[in-house]
TIROVO-479189 format. One record per residue: residue in three letters; x, y, z of N, C-alpha, C in turn. Coordinates in steps of 0.2 Angstrom, whole numbers, plus 5000, padded with zeros to 4 digits. Each point is the difference from the previous one (the first is absolute). Example, Ala and Ser with C-alpha at 12.3 -4.5 7.8 and 13.67 -1.06 7.14 Angstrom:
% residues 2
ALA506649725039499650065000500450065000SER499850054996500450065001499650055003
END
This chain:
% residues 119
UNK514850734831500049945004499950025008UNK500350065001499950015008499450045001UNK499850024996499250005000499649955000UNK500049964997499649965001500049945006UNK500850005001500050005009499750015006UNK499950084999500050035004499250015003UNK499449974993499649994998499649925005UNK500449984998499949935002500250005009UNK500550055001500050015008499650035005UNK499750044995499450045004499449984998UNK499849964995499349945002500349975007UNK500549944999500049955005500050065007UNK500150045002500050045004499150015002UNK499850044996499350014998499449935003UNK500449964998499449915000500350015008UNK500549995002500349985006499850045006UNK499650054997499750075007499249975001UNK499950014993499149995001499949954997UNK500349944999499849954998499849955006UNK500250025006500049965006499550035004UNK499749985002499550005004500150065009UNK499850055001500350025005499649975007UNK500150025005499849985006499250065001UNK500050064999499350024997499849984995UNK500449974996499349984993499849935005UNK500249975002499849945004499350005004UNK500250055004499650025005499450024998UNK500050064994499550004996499449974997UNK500649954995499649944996499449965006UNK500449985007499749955004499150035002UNK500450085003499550025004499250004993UNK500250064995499549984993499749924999UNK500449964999499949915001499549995004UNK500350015008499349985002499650035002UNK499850044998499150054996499749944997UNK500449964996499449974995500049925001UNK500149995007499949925002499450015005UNK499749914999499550015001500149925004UNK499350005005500049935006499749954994UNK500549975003499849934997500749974995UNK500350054998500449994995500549935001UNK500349994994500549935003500750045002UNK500449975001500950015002500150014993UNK499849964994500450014995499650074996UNK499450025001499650064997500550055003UNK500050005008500250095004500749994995UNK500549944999500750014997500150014994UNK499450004997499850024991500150095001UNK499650025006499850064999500650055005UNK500349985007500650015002500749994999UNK500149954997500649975000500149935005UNK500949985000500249965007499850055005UNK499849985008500150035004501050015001UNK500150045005500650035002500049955005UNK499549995005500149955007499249965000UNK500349925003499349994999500149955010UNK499549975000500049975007499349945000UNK500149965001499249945000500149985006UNK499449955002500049975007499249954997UNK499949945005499349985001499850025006UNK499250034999499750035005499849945004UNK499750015007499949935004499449984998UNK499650034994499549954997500249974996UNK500550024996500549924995499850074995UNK500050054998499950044994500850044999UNK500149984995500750024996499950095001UNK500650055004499750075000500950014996UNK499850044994500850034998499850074999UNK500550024999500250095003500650014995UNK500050054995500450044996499950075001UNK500650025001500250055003500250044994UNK499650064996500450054997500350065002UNK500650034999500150054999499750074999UNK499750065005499650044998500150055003UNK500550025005500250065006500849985001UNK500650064998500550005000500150025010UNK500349965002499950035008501250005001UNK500149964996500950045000500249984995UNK500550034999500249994993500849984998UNK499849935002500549965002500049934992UNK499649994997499849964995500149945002UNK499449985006499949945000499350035003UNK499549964998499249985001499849965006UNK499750055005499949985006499149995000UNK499849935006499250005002499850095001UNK500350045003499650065001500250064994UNK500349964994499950064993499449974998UNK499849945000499449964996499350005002UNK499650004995499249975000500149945002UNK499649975004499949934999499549974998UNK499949964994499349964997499949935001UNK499550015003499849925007499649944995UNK500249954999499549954997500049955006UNK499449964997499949955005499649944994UNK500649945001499749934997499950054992UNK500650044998500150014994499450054996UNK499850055006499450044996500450085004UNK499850024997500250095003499450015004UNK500150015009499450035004500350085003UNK500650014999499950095001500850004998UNK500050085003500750044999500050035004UNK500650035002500250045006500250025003UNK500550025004500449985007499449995004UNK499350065003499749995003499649925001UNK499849974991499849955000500549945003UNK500550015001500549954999500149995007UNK500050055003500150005008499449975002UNK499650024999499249975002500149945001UNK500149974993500049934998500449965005UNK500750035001500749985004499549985004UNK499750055005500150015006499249925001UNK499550004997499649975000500149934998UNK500450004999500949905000500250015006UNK500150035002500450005007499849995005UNK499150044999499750005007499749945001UNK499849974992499649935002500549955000UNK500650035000500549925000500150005009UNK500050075004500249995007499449985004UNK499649994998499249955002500149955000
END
């Protein structure tokens, strides 16, 4: 009987290590993920192939065009276990279609809202 206990306590041990997802296997998963997205995609396509995002952000641009922002997980910058904008990718749609990824694109993007809105 204490065998077969003890059995039973070193599975649930076993599930309970590597049954959960680590903060590398995350970062992993995301970074491979987005290798194989592609422009144009919908919100619900990148989430078939990503997941939920970790953080996400929308706004209307001042042409009336829907811009959302999901934010993965893919660079551990402290290791505090909470998911910050600068551990993540950002993948940018507009009026629900995928136009890039990237901190670089993201910024771009930002900045070129910001300049046409100060006009």
């Amino acid at each position: 009987m204490k065998k077969h206990l003890m059995k039973i306590l070193v599975l649930i041990l076993l599930i309970a290590i590597f049954g959960c997802a680590t903060p590398g296997m995350v970062m992993d998963r995301n970074n491979n993920n987005l290798l194989t997205l592609e422009m144009g995609m919908t919100k619900n396509q990148v989430m078939e192939i990503m997941d939920k995002p970790d953080l996400n952000e929308a706004y209307k641009s001042l042409y009336g065009k829907n811009m959302c922002i999901f934010f993965y997980y893919t660079q551990r910058q402290r290791s505090d276990w909470s998911v910050t904008k600068d551990e993540c990718t950002p993948v940018v749609f507009e009026n629900g279609q995928l136009i890039g990824w990237g901190s670089e694109f993201y910024e771009i993007r930002k900045n070129v809202d910001i300049t046409i809105r100060e006009d």
